[in-house]
C-alpha positions as a Markdown table, in Angstrom:
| # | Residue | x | y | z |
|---|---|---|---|---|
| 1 | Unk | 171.1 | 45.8 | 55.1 |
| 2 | Unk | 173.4 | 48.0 | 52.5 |
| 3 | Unk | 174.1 | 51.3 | 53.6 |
| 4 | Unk | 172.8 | 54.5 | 52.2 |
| 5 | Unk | 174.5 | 55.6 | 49.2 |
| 6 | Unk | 176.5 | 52.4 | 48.5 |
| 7 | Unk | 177.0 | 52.3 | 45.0 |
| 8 | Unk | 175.7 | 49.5 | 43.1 |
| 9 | Unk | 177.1 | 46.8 | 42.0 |
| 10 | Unk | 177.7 | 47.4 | 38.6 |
| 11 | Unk | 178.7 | 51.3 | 39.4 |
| 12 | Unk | 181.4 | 49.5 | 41.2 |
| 13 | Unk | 182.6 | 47.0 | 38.4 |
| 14 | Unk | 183.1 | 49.5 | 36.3 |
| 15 | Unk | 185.8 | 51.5 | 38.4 |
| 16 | Unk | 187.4 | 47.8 | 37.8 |
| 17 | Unk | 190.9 | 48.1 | 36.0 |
| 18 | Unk | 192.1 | 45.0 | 33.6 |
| 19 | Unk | 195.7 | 43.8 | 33.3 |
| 20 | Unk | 196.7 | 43.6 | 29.3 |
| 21 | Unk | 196.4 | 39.7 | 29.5 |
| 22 | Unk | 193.0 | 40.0 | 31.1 |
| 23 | Unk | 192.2 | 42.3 | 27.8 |
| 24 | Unk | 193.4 | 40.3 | 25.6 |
| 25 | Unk | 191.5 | 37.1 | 26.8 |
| 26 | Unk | 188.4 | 38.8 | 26.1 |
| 27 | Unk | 189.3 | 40.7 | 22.7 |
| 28 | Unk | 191.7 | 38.4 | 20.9 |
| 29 | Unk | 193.9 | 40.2 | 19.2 |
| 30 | Unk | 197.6 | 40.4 | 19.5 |
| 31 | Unk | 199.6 | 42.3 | 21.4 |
| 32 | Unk | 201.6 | 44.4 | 19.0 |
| 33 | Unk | 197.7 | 44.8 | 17.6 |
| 34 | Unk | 196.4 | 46.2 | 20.3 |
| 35 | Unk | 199.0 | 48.4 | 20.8 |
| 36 | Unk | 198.6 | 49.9 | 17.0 |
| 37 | Unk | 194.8 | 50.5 | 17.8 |
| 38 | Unk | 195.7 | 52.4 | 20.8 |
| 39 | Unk | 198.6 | 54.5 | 18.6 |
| 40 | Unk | 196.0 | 54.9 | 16.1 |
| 41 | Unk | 192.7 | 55.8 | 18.1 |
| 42 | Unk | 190.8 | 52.1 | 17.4 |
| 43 | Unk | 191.6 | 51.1 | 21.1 |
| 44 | Unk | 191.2 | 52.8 | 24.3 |
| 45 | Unk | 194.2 | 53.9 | 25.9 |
| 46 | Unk | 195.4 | 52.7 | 29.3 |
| 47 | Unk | 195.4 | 54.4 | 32.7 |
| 48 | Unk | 199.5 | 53.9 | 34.0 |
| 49 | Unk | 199.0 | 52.2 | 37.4 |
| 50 | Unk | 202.9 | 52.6 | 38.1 |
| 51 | Unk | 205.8 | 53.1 | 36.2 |
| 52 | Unk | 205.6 | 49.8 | 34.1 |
| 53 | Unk | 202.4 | 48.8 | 35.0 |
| 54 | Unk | 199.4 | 49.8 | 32.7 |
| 55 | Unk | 195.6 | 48.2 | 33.2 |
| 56 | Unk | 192.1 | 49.4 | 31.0 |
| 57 | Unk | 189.4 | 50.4 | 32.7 |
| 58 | Unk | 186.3 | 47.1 | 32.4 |
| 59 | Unk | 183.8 | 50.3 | 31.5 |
| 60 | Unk | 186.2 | 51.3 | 28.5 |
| 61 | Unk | 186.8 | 47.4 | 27.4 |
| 62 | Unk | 182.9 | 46.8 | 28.0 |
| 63 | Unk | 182.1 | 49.9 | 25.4 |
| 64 | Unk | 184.7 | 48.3 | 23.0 |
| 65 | Unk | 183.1 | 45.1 | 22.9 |
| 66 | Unk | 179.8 | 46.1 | 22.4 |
| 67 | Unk | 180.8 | 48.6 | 19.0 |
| 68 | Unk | 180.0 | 46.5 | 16.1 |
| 69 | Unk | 183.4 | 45.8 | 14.2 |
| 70 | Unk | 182.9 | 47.9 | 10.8 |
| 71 | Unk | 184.7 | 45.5 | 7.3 |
């Protein structure tokens, strides 16, 4: 039996923070491209986890995947 006011599954995915490789693995582009698109706006910008640590939040990646890439 779950208790009451667990939150669900996905609710708790998405509090889930990605490492830069983990990122990348799942939107292959470079890593002097992603950076760019973060300087410029196109990519979401990291949550600092420690002074040389930076990770993405999987909600934030998730949203990027699913915007259809404008040409």
């Amino acid at each position: 039996m779950w208790p009451r006011g667990r939150r669900s599954l996905t609710a708790l995915i998405s509090t889930i923070h990605m490492r830069l490789p983990a990122v990348l693995s799942v939107f292959p582009v470079s890593r002097s491209t992603w950076w760019a698109g973060i300087s410029t706006g196109r990519f979401p910008k990291g949550v600092k986890l420690g002074p040389r640590i930076t990770a993405w939040k999987v909600e934030d990646i998730r949203k990027l995947i699913e915007i259809p890439e404008v040409a």
